[in-house]
C-alpha positions, 0 to 999 in steps of 0.5 A: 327745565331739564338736562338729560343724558341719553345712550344710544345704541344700535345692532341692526340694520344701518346702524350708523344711520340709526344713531344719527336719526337720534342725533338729528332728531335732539339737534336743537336741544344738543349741548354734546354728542360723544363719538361713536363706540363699538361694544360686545352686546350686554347680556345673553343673548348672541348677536352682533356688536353694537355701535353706542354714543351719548347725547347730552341734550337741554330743554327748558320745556322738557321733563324727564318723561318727554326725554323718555317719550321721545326716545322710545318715539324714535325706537318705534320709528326705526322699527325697534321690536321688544321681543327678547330683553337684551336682544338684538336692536335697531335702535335703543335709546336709555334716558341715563340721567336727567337733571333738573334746575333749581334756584340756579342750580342743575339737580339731579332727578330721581325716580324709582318708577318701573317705566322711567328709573333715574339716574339708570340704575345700571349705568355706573356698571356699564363701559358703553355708557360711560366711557362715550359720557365722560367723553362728552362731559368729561366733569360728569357726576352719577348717583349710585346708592345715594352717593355722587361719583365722577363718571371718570372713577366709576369708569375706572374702577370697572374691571379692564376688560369691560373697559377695553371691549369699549373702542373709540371708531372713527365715525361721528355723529353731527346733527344735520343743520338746515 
């Protein structure tokens, strides 16, 4: 029933392993995972850099919820502690967009619930999401303020250094096939 977007992000701990567990864990809903991004944290709060990929998973059975539930399943399994917003984590994982199909065609969901606001409503402003999606779906399209935008222009018109503190590393991530 839905497509979804999920940003994953670690600063703790292994936290190339961290990002994989997510990756293994959607394998079988995986239609794209971007390569791995390092960044400066977002927010006040020192700590070490982040390393940050997007998954674009779909499953016909999930809904919007379910992709949140299990992302926050799999925080709880690394040992993700929410203690200070915008502090250190060993996992994090945002739902940033779910789309849902109707009669054919691939909707995107909206929802102003506290627990699960869709499309994120940071996402447009955040080069760690942003530059690893357009990489994983390079015709990827974001609500902001009710209006449809490529992900491509709202990267682009983030101000350069937000956009450089976003480097591309050399690790992948593949899902573990059995």
């Amino acid at each position: 029933m839905t497509r979804a977007v999920l940003s994953i992000g670690s600063n703790l701990g292994d936290r190339q392993a961290h990002l994989r567990s997510v990756v293994d864990a959607f394998a079988p809903q995986l239609i794209a995972v971007s390569s791995v991004y390092t960044t400066a944290p977002w927010g006040p709060v020192p700590q070490d850099d982040y390393l940050n990929a997007i998954l674009v998973v779909d499953d016909s059975d999930a809904t919007p919820r379910d992709w949140l539930a299990r992302g926050q399943d799999l925080e709880q399994a690394a040992g993700r502690v929410r203690e200070v917003r915008w502090g250190a984590r060993t996992l994090d994982v945002d739902v940033v967009w779910c789309g849902e199909r109707r009669d054919g065609e691939l909707r995107s969901v909206r929802s102003a619930d506290p627990e699960l606001t869709l499309p994120h409503p940071q996402a447009h402003n955040r080069a760690f999401v942003l530059a690893p999606w357009l990489e994983a779906d390079p015709d990827a399209v974001l609500e902001v303020d009710g209006v449809a935008r490529p992900v491509r222009e709202l990267l682009a018109e983030l101000p350069p250094a937000e956009r450089d503190g976003v480097r591309r590393t050399d690790l992948r991530l593949r899902p573990v096939i059995s």
